[in-house]
C-alpha positions in Angstrom: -73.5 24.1 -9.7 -73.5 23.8 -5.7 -74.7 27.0 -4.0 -71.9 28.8 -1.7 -73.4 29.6 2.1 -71.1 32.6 2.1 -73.0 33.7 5.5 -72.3 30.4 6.9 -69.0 30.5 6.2 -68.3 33.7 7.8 -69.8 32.9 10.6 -67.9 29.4 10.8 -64.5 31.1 10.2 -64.1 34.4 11.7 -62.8 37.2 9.7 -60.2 38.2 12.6 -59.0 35.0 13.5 -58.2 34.3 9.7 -56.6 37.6 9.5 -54.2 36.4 13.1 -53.5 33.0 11.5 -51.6 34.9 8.5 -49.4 36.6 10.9 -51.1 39.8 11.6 -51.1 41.2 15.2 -54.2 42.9 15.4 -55.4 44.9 19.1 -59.1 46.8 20.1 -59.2 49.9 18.7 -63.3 50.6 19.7 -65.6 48.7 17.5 -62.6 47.7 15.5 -59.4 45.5 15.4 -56.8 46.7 14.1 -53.5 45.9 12.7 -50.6 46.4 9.8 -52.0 45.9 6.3 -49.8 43.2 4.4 -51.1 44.5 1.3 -49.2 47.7 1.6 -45.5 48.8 3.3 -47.6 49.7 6.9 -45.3 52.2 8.9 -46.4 54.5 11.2 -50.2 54.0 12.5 -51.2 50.6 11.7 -54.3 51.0 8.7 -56.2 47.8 8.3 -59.6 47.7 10.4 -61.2 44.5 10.9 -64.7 44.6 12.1 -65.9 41.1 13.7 -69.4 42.4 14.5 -70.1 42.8 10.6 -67.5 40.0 9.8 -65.4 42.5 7.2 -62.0 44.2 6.9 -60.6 47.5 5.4 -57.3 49.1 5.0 -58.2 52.9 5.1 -54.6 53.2 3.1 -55.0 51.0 0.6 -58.7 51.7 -0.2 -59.9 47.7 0.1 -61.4 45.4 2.1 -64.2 43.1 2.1 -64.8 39.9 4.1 -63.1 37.1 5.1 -63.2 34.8 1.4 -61.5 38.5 0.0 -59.0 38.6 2.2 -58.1 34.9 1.7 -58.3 35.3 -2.7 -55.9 38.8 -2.1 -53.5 37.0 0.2 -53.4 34.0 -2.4 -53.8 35.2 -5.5 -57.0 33.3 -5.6 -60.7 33.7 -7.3 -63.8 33.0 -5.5 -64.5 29.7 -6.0 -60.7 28.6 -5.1 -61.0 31.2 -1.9 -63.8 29.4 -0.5 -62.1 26.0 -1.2 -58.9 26.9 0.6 -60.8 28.7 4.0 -63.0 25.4 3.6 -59.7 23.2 3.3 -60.4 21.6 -0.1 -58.0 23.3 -2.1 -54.3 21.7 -2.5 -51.9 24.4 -4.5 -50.4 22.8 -7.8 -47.2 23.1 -5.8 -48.2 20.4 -3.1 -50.6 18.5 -5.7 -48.1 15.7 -5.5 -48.3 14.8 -2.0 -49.1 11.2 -1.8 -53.0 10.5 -0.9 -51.4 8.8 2.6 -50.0 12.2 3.4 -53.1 14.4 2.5 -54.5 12.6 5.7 -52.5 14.7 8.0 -53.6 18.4 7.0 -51.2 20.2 9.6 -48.2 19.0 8.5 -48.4 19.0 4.7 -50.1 22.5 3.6 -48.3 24.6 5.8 -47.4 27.8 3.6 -46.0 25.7 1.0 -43.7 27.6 -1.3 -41.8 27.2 -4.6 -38.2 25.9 -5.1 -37.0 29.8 -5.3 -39.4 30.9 -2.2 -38.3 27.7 0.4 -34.2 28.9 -0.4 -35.0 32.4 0.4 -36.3 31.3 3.5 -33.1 28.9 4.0 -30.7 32.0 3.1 -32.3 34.3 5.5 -32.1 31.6 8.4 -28.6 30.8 7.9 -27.4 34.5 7.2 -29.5 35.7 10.8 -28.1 33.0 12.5 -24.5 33.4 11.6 -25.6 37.8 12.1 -26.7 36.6 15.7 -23.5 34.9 16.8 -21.5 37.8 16.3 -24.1 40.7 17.3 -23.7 41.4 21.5 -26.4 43.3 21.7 -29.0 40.9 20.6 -27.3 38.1 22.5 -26.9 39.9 25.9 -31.4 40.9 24.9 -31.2 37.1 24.9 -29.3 36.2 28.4 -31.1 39.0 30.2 -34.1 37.3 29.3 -32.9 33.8 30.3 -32.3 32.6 26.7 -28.2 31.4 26.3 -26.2 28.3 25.2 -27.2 25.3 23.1 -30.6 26.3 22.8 -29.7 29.3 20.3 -28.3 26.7 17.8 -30.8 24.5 18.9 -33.9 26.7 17.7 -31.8 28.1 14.6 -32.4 31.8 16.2 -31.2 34.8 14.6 -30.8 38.6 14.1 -31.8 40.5 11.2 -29.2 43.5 11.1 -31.8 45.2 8.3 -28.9 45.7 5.9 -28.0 42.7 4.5 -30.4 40.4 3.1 -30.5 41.8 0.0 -26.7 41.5 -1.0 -26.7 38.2 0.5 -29.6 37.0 -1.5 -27.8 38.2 -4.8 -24.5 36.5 -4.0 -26.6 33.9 -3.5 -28.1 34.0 -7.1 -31.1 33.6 -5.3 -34.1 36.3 -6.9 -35.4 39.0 -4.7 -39.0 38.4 -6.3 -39.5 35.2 -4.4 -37.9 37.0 -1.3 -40.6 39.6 -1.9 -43.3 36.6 -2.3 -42.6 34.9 0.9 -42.4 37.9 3.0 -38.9 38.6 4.0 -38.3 41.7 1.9 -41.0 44.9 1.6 -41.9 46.0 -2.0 -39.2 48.9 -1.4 -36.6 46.0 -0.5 -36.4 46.7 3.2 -36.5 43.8 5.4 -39.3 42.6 6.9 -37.4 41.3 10.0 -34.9 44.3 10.4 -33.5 44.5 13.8 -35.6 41.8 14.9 -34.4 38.5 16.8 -35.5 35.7 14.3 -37.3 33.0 15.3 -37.9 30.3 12.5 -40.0 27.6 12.3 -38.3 24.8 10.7 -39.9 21.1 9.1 -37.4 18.2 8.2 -34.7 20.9 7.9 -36.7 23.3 5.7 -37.5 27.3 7.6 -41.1 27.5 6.6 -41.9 30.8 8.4 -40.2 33.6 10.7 -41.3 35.5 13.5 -39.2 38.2 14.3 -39.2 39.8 17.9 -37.8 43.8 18.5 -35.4 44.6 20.9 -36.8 47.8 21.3 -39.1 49.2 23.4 -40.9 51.8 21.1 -41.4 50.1 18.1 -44.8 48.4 17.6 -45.6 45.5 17.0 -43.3 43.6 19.0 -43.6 40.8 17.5 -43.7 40.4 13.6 -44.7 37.5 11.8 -44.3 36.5 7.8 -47.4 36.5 5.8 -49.2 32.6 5.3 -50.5 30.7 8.1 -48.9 30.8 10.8 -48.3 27.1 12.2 -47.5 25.4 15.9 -43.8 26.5 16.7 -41.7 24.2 17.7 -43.9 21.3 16.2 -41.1 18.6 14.5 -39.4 18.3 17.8 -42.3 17.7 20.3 -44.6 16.0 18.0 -42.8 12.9 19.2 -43.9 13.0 22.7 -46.6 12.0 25.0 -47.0 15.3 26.8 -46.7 19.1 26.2 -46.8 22.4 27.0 -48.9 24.7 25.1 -47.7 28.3 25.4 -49.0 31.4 24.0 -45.6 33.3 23.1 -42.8 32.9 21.5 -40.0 33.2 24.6 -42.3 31.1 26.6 -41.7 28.2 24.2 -37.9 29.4 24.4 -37.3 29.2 28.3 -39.7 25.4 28.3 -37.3 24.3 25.3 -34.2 25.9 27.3 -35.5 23.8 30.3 -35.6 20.5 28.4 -39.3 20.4 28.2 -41.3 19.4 24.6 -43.1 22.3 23.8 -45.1 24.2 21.2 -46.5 28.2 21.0 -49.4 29.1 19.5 -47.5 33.2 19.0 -51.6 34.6 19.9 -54.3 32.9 21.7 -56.0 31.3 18.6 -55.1 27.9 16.9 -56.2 26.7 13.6 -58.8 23.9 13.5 -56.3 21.5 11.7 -53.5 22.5 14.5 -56.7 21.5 17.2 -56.8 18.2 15.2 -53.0 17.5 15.6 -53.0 18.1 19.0 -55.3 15.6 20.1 -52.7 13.2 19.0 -50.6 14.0 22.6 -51.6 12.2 25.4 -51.6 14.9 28.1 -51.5 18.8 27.0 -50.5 21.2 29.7 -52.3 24.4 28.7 -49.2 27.2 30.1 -50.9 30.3 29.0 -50.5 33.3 29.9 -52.5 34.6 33.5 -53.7 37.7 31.6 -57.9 37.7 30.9 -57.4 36.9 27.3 -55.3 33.9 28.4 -57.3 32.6 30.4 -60.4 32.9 28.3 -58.0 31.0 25.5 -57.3 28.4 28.0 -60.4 27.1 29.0 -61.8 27.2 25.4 -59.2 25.0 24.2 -59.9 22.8 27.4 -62.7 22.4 26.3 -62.0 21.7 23.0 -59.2 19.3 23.9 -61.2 17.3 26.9 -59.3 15.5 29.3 -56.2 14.8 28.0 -55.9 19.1 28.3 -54.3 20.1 31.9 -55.1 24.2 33.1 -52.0 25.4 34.6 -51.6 29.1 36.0 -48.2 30.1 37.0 -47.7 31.5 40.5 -47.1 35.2 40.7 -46.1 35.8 37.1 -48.0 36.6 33.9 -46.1 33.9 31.0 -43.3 31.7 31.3 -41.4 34.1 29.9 -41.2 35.5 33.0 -39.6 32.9 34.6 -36.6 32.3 32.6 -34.3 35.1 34.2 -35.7 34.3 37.6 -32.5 31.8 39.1 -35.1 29.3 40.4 -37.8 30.1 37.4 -37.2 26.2 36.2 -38.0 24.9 39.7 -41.4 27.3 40.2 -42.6 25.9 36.8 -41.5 22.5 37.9 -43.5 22.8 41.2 -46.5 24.4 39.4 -47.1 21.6 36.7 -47.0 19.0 39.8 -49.6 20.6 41.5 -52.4 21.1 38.9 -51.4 17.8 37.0 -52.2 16.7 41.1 -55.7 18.3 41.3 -56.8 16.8 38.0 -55.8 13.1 39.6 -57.9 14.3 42.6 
């Protein structure tokens, strides 16, 4: 029987950047990270701890934790052996086991959150009834247009509204079964909506919504941004992963306005990408790095540049923090236009 390193693979895979890459939005708290358990409904003060400097986790509601394998075997139903395989990326699920050997080549785009039959039209359901919710709900849409987001690019990028109140009875005219709602994440073991009052953003493969992140209107509720449980890919991916060049943003309404604006582009929604996402992205030749002008940003910016060598292009954005930021501004396009010219400049220099 092989010996496991457990301590090496710890060390190799970070306990808090596995916890990020299945959706969970986690921010200092002292020592601690900390962030919404998605072992339990987590209202009110967030409860699971992460600790990086001892390389655990533990929800101080649910009364678990452990360390990173753990988290990985409660999130996917696995033992041990099989959690070590999967964070080790040796595992393939019996429900992608029939993937030809040509296709297990390209890691990215085949094991991302791979779901039943039941599971993959919950997630089509919930896209199609937000969307349709979105068209006819003003207040998300003027949220949109204030933030430069309108037109082509809202059927474009499939986004939606979650209204809170209606998934449920739509799922059931649907003859679709809540349980595999339940199991992929857009309904809470008491049936609420994960995504209620949310704009929807979906991230969608040959036609197929294979995860949601869902952005409040609100300016009280926490987190702002919510994503569905499973790894959390490159959004935007099937569309740019035909070009040359792109812009690598860290949010979600960056990648928007740059999509809006007619540019390929793909957000990482945090600051960390997956080593398999790394891989795929070295198959563009020129990566503008468009994060945000905040420390953590930068600090993400220059480790992926030097991760990504010299195809990867540092640009910082005059006078703003994101992209984002630009879209409302009337000559925002032009600014980001102007900006990507000059650095992409200095590197010929």
């Amino acid at each position: 029987m092989t010996l496991i390193n457990t301590d090496a693979i710890k060390r190799e895979h970070p306990v808090e950047a596995v916890i990020a890459d299945y959706g969970v939005e986690l921010r200092p708290s002292g020592r601690a990270l900390v962030g919404r358990c998605p072992f339990h409904i987590d209202g009110g003060r967030p409860n699971l701890h992460v600790y990086p400097d001892d390389r655990s986790w533990f929800c101080y509601r649910c009364g678990i934790g452990g360390d990173v394998i753990t988290f990985i075997g409660r999130m996917e139903g696995l033992g041990f052996r099989q959690a070590v395989d999967r964070l080790c990326g040796k595992w393939v699920s019996s429900q992608s086991a029939r993937v030809r050997p040509t296709e297990l080549r390209k890691p990215y785009r085949t094991r991302t959150n791979a779901w039943g039959r039941d599971e993959r039209a919950c997630l089509a359901a919930a896209v199609k009834l937000y969307h349709n919710r979105l068209l006819s709900e003003l207040t998300a849409l003027r949220y949109l247009w204030e933030r430069g987001i309108e037109g082509s690019i809202l059927e474009d990028c499939r986004l939606g509204y979650a209204s809170g109140d209606e998934l449920t009875a739509y799922l059931r005219w649907r003859r679709l079964p809540a349980g595999a709602a339940r199991r992929v994440g857009l309904l809470g073991r008491g049936g609420q909506e994960t995504m209620a009052r949310r704009i929807v953003v979906p991230e969608i493969r040959s036609g197929q919504p294979i995860w949601l992140v869902g952005r409040t209107t609100a300016r009280d509720v926490v987190p702002k941004y919510l994503g569905l449980p499973g790894r959390k890919p490159l959004l935007g991916w099937e569309a740019a992963s035909s070009e040359k060049c792109v812009c690598l943003v860290e949010g979600v309404f960056d990648y928007l306005a740059l999509r809006s604006w007619g540019y390929p582009a793909l957000a990482m929604v945090g600051t960390h990408v997956r080593p398999a996402a790394l891989d795929a992205l070295k198959r563009f030749e020129r990566i503008y790095l468009v994060l945000d002008t905040d420390e953590a940003g930068q600090k993400a910016s220059r480790e992926l540049a030097l991760v990504l060598g010299s195809r990867a292009t540092e640009v910082i954005l005059p006078g703003v923090k994101d992209v984002a930021e630009l879209a409302p501004k009337p000559d925002g396009r032009a600014i980001l236009a102007r900006a990507l010219h000059q650095w992409e400049g200095a590197v010929a220099a």
